[in-house]
C-alpha positions as a printed NumPy array, in Angstrom:
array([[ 11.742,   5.552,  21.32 ],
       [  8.655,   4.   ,  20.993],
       [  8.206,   0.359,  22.906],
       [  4.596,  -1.151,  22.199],
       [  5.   ,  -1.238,  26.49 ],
       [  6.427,   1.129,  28.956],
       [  9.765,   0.775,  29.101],
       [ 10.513,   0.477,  32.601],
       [  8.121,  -2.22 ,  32.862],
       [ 10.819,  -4.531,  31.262],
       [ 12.22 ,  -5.177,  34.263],
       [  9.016,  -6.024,  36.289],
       [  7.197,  -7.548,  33.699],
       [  6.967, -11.619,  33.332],
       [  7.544, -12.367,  29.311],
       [  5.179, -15.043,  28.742],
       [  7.12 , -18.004,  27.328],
       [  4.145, -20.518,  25.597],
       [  4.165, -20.165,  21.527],
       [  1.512, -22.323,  20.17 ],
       [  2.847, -24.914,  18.12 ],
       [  2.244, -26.048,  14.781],
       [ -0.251, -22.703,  14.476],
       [  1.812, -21.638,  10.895],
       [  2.508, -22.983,   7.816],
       [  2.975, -20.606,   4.996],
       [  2.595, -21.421,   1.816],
       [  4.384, -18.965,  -1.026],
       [  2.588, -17.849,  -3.866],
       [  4.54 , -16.31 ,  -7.042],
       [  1.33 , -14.491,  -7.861],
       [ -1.251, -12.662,  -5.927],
       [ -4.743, -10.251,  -6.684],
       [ -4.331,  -7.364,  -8.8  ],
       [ -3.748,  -4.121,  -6.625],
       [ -6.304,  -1.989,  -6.04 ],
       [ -6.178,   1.422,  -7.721],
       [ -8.633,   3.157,  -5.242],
       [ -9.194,   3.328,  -1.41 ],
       [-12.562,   2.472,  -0.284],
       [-13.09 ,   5.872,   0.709],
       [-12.376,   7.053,  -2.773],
       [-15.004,   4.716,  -4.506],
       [-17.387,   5.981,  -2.175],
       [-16.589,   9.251,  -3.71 ],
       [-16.338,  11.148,  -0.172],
       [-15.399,  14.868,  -1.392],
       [-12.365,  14.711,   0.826],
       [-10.982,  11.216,   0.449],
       [ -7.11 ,  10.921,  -0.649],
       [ -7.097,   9.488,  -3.995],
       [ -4.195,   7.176,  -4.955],
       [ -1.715,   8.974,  -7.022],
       [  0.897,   7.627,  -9.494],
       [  4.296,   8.238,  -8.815],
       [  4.735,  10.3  , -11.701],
       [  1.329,  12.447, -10.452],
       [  2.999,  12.732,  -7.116],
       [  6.063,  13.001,  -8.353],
       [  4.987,  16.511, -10.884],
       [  2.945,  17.74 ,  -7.726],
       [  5.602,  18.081,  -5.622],
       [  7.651,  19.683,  -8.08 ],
       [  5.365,  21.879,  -9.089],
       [  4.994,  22.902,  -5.002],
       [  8.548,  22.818,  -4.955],
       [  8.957,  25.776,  -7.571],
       [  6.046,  27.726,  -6.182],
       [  7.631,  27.346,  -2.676],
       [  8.803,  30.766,  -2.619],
       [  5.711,  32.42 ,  -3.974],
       [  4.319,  30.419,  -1.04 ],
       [  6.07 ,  31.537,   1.598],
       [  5.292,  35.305,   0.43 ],
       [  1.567,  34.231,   0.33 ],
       [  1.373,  32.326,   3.889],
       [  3.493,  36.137,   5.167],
       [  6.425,  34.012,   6.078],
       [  9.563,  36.149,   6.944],
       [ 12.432,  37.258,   4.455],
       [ 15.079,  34.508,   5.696],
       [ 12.481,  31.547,   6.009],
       [ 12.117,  29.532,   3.209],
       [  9.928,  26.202,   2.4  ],
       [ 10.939,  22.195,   1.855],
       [  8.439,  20.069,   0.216],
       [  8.003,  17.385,   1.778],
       [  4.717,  15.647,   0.722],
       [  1.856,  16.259,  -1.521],
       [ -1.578,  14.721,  -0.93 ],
       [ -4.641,  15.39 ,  -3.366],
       [ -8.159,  14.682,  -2.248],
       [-11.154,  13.322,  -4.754],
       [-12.264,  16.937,  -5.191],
       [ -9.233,  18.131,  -6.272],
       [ -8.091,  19.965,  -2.983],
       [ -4.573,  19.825,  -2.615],
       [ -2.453,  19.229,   0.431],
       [  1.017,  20.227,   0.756],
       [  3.342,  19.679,   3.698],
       [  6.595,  21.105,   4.364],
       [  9.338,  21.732,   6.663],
       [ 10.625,  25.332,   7.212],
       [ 14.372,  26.793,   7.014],
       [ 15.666,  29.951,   8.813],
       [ 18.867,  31.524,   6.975],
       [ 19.312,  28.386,   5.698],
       [ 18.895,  26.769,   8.851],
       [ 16.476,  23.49 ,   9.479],
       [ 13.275,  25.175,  12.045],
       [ 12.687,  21.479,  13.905],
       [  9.124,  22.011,  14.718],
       [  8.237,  24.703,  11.969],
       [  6.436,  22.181,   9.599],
       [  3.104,  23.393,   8.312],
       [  0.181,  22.231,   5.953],
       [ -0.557,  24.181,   3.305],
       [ -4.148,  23.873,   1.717],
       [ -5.202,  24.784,  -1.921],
       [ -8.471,  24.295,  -3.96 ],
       [ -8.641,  22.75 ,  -6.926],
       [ -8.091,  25.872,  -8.783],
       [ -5.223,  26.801,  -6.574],
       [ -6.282,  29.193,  -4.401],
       [ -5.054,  28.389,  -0.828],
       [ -7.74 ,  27.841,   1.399],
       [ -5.897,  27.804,   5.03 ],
       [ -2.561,  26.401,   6.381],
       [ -1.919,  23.989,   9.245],
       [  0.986,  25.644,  11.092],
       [  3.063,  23.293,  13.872],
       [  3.95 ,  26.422,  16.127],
       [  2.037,  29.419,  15.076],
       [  4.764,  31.9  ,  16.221],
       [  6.784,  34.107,  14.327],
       [ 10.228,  32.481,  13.22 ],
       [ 13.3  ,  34.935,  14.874],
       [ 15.995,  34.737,  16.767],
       [ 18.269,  37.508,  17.865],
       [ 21.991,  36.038,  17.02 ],
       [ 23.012,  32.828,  15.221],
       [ 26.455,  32.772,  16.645],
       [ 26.476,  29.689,  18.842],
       [ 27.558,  30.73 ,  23.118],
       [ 28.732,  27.211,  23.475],
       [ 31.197,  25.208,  21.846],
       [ 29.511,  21.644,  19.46 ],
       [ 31.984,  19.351,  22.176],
       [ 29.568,  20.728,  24.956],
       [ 26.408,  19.875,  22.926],
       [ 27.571,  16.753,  22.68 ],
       [ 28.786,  15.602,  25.887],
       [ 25.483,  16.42 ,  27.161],
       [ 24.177,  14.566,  24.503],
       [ 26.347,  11.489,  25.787],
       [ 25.405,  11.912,  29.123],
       [ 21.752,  11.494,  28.61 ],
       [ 22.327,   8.278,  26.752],
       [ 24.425,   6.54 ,  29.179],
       [ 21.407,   7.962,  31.954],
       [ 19.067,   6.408,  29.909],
       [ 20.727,   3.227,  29.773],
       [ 22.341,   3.325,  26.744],
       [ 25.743,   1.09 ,  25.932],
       [ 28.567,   1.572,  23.21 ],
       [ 27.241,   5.054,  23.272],
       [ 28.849,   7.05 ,  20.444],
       [ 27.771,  10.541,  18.161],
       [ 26.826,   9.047,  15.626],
       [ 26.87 ,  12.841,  13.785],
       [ 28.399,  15.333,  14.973],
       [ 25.999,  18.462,  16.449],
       [ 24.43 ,  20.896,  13.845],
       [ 22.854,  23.918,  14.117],
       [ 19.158,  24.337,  14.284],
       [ 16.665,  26.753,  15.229],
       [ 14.335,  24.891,  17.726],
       [ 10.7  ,  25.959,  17.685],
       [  8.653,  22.693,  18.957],
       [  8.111,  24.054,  22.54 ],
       [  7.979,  27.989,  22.593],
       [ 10.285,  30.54 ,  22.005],
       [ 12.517,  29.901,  18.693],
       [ 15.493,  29.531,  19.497],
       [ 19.371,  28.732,  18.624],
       [ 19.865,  25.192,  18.94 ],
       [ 22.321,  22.42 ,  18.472],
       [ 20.815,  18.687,  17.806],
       [ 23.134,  15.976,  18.52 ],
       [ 22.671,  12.438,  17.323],
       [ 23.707,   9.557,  19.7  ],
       [ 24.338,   5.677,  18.189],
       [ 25.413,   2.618,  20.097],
       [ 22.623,   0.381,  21.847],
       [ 20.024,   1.057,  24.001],
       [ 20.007,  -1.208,  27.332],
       [ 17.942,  -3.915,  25.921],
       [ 20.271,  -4.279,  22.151],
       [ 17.915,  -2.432,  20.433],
       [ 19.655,   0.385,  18.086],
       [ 20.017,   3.82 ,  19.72 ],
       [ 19.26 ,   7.175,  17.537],
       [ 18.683,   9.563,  20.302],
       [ 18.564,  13.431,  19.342],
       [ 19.05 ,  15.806,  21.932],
       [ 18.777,  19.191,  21.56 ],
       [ 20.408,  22.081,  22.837],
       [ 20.455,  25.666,  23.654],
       [ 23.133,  27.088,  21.627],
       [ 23.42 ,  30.134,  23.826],
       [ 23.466,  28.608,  27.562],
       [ 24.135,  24.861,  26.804],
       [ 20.563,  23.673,  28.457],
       [ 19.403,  20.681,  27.411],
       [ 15.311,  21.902,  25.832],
       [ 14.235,  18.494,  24.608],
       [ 15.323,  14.783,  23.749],
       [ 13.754,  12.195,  22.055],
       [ 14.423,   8.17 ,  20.755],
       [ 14.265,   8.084,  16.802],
       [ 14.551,   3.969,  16.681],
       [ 10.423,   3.295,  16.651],
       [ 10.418,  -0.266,  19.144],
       [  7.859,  -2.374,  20.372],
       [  6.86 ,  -6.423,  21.393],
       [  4.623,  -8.778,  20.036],
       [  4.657, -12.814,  19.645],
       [  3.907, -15.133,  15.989],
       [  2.791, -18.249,  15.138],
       [ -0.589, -17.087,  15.555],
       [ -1.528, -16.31 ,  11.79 ],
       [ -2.331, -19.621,  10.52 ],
       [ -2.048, -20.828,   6.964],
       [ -1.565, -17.844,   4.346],
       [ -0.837, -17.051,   1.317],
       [  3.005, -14.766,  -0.125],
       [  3.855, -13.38 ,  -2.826],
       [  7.27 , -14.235,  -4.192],
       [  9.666, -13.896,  -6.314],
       [ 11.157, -17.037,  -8.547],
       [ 14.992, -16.202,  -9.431],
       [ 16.369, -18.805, -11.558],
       [ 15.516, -22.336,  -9.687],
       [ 15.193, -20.13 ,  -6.5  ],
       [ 12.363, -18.692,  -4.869],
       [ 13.364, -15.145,  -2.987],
       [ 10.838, -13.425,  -0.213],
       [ 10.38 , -10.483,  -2.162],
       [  7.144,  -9.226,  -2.771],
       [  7.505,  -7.747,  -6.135],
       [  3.446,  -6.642,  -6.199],
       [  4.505,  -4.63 ,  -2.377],
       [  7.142,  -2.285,  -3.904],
       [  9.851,  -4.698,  -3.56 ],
       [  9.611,  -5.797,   0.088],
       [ 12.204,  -7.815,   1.103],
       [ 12.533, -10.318,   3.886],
       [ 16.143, -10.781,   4.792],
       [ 17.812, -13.157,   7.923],
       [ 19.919, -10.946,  10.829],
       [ 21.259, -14.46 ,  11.924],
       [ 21.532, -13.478,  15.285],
       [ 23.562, -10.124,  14.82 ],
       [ 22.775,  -6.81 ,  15.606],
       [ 24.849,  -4.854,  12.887],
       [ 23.569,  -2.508,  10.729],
       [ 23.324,  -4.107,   7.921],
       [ 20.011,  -5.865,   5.728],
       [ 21.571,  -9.528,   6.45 ],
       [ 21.326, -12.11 ,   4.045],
       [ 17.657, -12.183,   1.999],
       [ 15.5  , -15.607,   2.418],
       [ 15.394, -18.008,  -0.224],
       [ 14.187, -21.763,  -0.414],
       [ 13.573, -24.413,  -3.048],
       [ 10.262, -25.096,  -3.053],
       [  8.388, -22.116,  -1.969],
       [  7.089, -23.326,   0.932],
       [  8.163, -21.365,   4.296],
       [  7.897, -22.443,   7.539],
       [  6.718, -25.065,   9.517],
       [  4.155, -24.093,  11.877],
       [  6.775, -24.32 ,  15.031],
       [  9.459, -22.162,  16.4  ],
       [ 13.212, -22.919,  16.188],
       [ 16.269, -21.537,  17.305],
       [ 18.054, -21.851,  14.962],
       [ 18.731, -19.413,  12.97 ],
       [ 18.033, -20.75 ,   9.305],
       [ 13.987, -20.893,  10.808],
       [ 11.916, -19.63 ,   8.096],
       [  8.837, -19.175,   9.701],
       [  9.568, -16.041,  11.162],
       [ 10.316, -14.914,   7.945],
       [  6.778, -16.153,   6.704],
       [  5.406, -14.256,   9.481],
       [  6.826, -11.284,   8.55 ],
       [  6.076, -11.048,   4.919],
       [  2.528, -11.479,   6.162],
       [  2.387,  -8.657,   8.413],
       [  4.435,  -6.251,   5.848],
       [  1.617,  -7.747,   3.224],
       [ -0.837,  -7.533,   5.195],
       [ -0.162,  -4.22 ,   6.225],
       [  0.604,  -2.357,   2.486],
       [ -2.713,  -3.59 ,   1.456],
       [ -4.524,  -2.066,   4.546],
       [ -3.093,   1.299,   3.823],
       [ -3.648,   0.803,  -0.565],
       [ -7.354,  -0.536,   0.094],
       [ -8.605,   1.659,   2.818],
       [ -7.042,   4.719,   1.981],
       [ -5.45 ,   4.636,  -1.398],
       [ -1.745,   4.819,   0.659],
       [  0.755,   3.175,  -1.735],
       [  3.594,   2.228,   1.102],
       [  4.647,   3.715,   4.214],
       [  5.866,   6.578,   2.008],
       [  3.341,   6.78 ,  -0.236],
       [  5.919,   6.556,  -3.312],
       [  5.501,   2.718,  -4.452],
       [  8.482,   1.812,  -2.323],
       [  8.496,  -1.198,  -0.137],
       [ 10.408,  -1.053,   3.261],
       [ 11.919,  -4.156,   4.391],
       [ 11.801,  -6.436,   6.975],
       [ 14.668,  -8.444,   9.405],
       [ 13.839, -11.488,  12.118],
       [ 16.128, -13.406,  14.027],
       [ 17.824, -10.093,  15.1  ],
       [ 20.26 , -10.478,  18.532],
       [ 20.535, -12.781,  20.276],
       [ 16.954, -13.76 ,  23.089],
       [ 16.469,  -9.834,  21.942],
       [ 12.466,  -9.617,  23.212],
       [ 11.685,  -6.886,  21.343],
       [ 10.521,  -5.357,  17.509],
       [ 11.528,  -1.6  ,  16.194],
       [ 10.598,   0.238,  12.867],
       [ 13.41 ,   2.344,  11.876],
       [ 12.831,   5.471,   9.707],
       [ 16.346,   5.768,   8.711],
       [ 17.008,   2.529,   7.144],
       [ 13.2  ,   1.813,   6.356],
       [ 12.761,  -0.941,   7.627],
       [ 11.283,  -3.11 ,  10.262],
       [ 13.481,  -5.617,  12.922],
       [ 12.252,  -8.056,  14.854],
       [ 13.534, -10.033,  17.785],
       [ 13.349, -14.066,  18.614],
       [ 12.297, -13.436,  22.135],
       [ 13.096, -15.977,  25.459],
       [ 15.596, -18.435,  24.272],
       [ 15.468, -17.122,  20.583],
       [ 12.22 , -19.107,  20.158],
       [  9.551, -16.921,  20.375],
       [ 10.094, -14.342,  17.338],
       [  8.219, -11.224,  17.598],
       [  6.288, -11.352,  14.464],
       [  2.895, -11.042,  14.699],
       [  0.304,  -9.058,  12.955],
       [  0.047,  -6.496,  15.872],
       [  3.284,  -5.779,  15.942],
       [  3.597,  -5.212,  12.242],
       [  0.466,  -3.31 ,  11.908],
       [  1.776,  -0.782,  14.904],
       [  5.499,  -0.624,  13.909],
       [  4.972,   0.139,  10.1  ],
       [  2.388,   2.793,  11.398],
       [  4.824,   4.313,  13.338],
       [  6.809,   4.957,   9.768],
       [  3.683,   6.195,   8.614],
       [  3.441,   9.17 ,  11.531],
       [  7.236,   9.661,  10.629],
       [  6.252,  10.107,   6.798],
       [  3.055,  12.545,   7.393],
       [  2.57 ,  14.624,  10.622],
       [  5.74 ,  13.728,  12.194],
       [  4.375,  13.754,  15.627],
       [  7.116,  14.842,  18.545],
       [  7.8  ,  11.558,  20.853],
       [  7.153,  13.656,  23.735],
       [  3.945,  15.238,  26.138],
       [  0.449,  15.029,  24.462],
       [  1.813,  14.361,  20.7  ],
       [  3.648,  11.282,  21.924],
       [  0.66 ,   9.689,  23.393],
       [ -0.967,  10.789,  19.88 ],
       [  1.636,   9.213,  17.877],
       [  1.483,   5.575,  19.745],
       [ -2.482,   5.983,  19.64 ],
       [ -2.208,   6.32 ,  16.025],
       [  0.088,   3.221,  16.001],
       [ -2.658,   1.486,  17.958],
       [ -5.404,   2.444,  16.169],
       [ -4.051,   1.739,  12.323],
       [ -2.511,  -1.593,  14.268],
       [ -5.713,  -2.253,  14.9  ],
       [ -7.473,  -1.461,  11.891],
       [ -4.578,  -3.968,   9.994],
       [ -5.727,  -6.824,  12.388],
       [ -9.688,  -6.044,  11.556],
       [ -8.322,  -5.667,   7.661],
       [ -6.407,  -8.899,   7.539],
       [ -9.681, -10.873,   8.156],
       [ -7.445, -13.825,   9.394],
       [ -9.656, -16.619,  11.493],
       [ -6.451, -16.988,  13.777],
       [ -6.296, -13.809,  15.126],
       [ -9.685, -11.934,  14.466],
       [-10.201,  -8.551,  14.711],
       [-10.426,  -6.871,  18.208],
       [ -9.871,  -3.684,  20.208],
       [ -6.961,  -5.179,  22.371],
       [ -3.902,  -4.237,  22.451],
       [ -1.254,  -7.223,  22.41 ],
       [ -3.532, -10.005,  23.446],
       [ -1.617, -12.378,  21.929],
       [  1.75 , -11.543,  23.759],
       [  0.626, -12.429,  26.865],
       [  3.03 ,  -9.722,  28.582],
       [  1.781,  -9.499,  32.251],
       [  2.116, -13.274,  32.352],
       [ -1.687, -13.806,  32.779],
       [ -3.233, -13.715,  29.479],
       [ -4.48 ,  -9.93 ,  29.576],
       [ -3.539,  -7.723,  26.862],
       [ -1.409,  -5.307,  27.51 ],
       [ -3.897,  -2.087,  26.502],
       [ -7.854,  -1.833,  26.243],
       [ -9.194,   0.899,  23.787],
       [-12.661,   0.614,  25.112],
       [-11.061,   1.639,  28.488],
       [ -7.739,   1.78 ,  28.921],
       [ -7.013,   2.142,  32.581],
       [ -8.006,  -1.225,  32.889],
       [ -4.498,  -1.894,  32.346],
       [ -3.862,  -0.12 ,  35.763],
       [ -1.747,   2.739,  34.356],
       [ -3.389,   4.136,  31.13 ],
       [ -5.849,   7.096,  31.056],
       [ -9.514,   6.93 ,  29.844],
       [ -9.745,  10.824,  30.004],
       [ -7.655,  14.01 ,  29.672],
       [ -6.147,  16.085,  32.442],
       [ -3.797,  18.759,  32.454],
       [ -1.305,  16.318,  33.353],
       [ -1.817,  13.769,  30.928],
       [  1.166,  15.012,  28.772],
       [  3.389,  14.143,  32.315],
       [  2.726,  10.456,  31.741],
       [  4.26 ,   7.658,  29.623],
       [  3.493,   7.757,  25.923],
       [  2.133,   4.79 ,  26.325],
       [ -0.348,   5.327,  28.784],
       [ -1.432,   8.963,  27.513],
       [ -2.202,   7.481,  24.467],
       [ -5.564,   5.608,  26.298],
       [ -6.94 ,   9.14 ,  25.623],
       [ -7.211,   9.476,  22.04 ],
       [ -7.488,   5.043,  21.957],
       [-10.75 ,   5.387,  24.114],
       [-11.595,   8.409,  21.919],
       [-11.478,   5.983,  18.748],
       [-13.183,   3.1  ,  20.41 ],
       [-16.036,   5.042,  21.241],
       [-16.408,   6.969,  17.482],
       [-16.173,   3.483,  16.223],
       [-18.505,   1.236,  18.987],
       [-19.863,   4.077,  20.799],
       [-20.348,   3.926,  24.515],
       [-21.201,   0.982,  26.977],
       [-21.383,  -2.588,  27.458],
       [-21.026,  -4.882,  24.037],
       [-19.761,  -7.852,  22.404],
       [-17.68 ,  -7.804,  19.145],
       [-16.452, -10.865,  17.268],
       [-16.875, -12.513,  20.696],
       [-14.879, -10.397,  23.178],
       [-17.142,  -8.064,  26.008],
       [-16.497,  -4.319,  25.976],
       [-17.818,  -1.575,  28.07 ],
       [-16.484,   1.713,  27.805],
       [-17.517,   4.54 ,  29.817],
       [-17.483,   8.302,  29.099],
       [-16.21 ,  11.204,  31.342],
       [-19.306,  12.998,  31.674],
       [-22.057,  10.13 ,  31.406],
       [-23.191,  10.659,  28.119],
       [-24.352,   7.812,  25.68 ],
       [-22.221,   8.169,  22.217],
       [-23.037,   5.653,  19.123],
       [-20.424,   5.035,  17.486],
       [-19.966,   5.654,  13.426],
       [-18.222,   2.422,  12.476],
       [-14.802,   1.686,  12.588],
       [-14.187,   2.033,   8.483],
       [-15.64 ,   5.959,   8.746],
       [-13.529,   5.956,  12.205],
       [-10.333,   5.023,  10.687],
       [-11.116,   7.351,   7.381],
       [-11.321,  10.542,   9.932],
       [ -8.092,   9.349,  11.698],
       [ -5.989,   8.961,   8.894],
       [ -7.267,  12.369,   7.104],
       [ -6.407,  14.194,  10.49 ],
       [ -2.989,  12.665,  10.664],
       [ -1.698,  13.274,   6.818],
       [ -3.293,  16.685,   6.593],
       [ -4.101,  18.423,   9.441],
       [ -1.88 ,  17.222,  12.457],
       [  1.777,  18.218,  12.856],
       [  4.898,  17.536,  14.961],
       [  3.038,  19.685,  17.846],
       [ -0.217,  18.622,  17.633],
       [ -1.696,  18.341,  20.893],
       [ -5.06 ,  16.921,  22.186],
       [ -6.921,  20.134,  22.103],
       [ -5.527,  20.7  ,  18.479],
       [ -6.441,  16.638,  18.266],
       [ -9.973,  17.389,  18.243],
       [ -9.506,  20.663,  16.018],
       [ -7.867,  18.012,  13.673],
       [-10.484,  15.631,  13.624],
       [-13.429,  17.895,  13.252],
       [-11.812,  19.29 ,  10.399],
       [-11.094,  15.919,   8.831],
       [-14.637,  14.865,   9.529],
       [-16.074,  18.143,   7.847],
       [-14.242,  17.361,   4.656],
       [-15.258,  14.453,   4.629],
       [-18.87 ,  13.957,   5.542],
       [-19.797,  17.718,   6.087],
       [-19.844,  19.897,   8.967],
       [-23.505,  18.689,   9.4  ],
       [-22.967,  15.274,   9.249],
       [-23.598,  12.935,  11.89 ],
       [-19.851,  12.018,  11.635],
       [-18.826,  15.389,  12.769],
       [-21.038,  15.452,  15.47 ],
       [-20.005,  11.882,  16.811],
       [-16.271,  13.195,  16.563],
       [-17.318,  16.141,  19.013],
       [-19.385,  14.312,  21.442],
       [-16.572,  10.938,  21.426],
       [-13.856,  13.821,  22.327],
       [-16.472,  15.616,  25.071],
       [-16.531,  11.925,  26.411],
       [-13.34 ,  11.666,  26.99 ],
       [-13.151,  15.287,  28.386],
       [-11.308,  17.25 ,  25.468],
       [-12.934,  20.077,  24.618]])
């Protein structure tokens, strides 16, 4: 699980209840810019920017990995009974190619056995990101303990964590689990029902086939809070059906806006139409026919796509064309937002008294991101790469809000200031320093992987404030920053565009499930060395903004 706030807070934490009224009206538009058919970084002809593929390029470059993928696995001196799964293929402007897989044992999924495989232009493979760099073996795959076992502890740590109408929703299969040490015989166990606040439960535990211990658990619903009504007048695309105008966004890959009504079921709900193309009205409602949300939502899923097409030549959360799609007025006072992976889609809450829906760009820009870490390095919910993976959600969050350009809610490195969550108008994180929120951490320790997610994350989001803005006191589109560094050093930063280029080229090529913060900065420095050079003044900012925030 991955709440935009600590979850336990949600209990001690006031929800702030004032929506500023009459701040939206959203106008429809059947027809919209041409999409751009190169990222900036692209046009700027950086050697190692991701160039935006068609989906039949993609499509014949992961079948062409796909039939090499035993020839691979021989080069990369993979074992006899481990085999390789395409599962992406990225291609940069100088025709390196990138190709990312998960890993089977005798036939077996290896959860945490993903790797990176890197090949020139004229196909020679140049190195290979590896998750867990140890040898895939394990002694027996004859299961000790019986799938019911597996599974009852499965449903025990639900109900501990809160969980109600907690059922399997599949039944236990074997794995080999290799995220956290030894590999080793596993069972992973899939629980359903709701979590204690209504929002959807996926939790997969995971356990030791041989002596029934639980080794590792984590929340596959991706949740988090936010508030609308703060976007002001903008423009959708839409699409007419007869007399009828739908919220689909045909130029998005098809995303879809559809109306939960108040339910929490599984299914899409019923997709928003209207007459005259004009949605919302600027105020909340309760009721459940309130289109505004909607509005609000198409923004941040427009909004959003076009960030990820026009910076870095991303087409969709997937990077295959297709649209996810997006449901408000989901349960019923439900104060919260989730991205989930297995339906695609993003869900959003109406918050206190169902009139306060959870739509704004922040959460959008974090939620879909989290699809994005899903899609690409897959980072474990858990320890240092769960801080990683809601810093990521932060920082591309963030880099949506800057994107969007939207007078209403300008650019800034805040987390949730517009939410209002601690009841007195802070935001809920600071980037520039984050234990200013009186729980995150501005630097690394050894037991920064013992915290909340959410608060090891400050690491790498003071990390990416200072590669952006550098260090100390500031002002930026008229809020003060002054961010410190761990060992008193003055860093200037390298812009937030080259920032977020050297982010996103870590995260899609050379991060994995495992990635830590040590192999953060490894990540980085790579990313900034195909990018700029490994003289550059970018790679050197990326190793002095990590030294100042003590990861070496």
């Amino acid at each position: 699980m991955t709440p935009l706030y600590a979850r336990h807070k949600r209990t001690t934490l006031a929800i702030a209840t004032a929506v500023a009224a009459g701040a939206l009206l959203t106008t429809g538009l059947t027809t919209g810019a041409s999409a751009q058919t190169e990222s900036a970084a692209a046009k700027a002809k950086l050697p190692g920017a991701t160039v935006l593929l068609s989906n039949a390029a993609r499509t014949s470059l992961i079948q062409k990995a796909d039939a090499a993928a035993p020839e691979t696995a021989q080069q990369i001196g993979l074992g006899a009974k481990e085999k390789l799964v395409v599962r992406d293929v990225l291609k940069d402007a100088d025709g390196t190619v990138h190709t990312r897989y998960e890993r089977t044992y005798n036939g077996l999924p290896v959860l945490g056995g993903d790797l990176v495989v890197h090949e020139s232009k004229a196909g020679k493979t140049e190195g290979v990101t590896k998750a867990v760099k140890t040898a895939i073996k394990v002694a027996s795959l004859k299961p000790q303990v019986t799938t019911a076992k597996a599974e009852k502890q499965a449903l025990t740590a639900a109900k501990a964590a809160g969980s109600e109408k907690t059922t399997a929703d599949r039944a236990p299969r074997k794995v080999i689990w290799a995220a956290t040490g030894k590999p080793t015989l596993a069972y992973e166990t899939v629980i359903g029902g709701l979590q204690d606040d209504g929002t959807p439960n996926e939790l997969h535990v995971i356990t030791d086939a041989a002596t029934g211990k639980k080794l590792y658990e984590y929340q596959g619903i991706e949740t988090g809070t936010g508030k609308t009504l703060y976007s002001g007048t903008v423009s959708l695309n839409t699409t007419l059906s007869g007399s009828t105008y739908q919220l689909t966004d045909g130029t998005r890959g098809g995303h879809k806006t559809y109306n939960k009504s108040h339910t929490t079921t599984s299914s899409a709900g019923t997709l928003f139409t209207d007459a005259d193309d004009t949605w919302g009205t600027g105020a909340a409602s309760s009721s459940t026919t309130d289109q505004t949300a909607a509005a609000d939502a198409a923004y941040g899923a427009q909004e959003t796509w076009d960030f990820y097409k026009n910076t870095f030549g991303r087409s969709g959360i997937k990077n295959n064309g297709v649209g996810a799609y997006s449901r408000v007025h989901y349960g019923n006072a439900y104060v919260n937002a989730f991205w989930d992976d297995s339906c695609f889609c993003m869900t959003y809450g109406d918050g206190s008294g169902n009139t306060h829906p959870l739509t704004s760009l922040d959460v959008a820009g974090h939620e879909m991101s989290h699809g994005v870490t899903a899609n690409t390095a897959g980072l474990n919910y858990s320890g240092e790469s769960g801080g990683l993976n809601e810093a990521t959600s932060d920082i591309f969050g963030t880099g949506v809000e800057f994107y969007a350009g939207n007078s209403s809610d300008v650019g800034d490195y805040l987390i949730g200031e517009k939410i209002n969550i601690n009841g007195d108008g802070t935001p809920l994180r600071y980037m520039d320093q984050p234990s200013k929120d009186g729980g995150s951490a501005n630097y690394w320790s050894s037991s920064v992987g013992n915290l909340d997610v959410h608060y090891s994350s400050g690491v790498a989001n003071h990390f990416f404030y200072l590669l952006s803005e550098g260090s100390g006191a500031k002002t930026i589109n008229g809020v003060s920053y002054n961010s410190p560094t761990y060992n008193g050093s003055t860093v200037t930063g390298i812009g937030r565009a080259k920032a977020l280029q050297i982010w996103y080229k870590a995260l899609t090529t050379y991060m994995t499930s495992t990635t830590n913060y040590k192999a953060a900065r490894t990540a980085t420095l790579s990313a900034a060395s195909s990018l700029y050079g490994s003289s550059s003044t970018e790679y050197a900012t990326v190793a002095a903004a990590w030294t100042a925030v003590n990861v070496s």
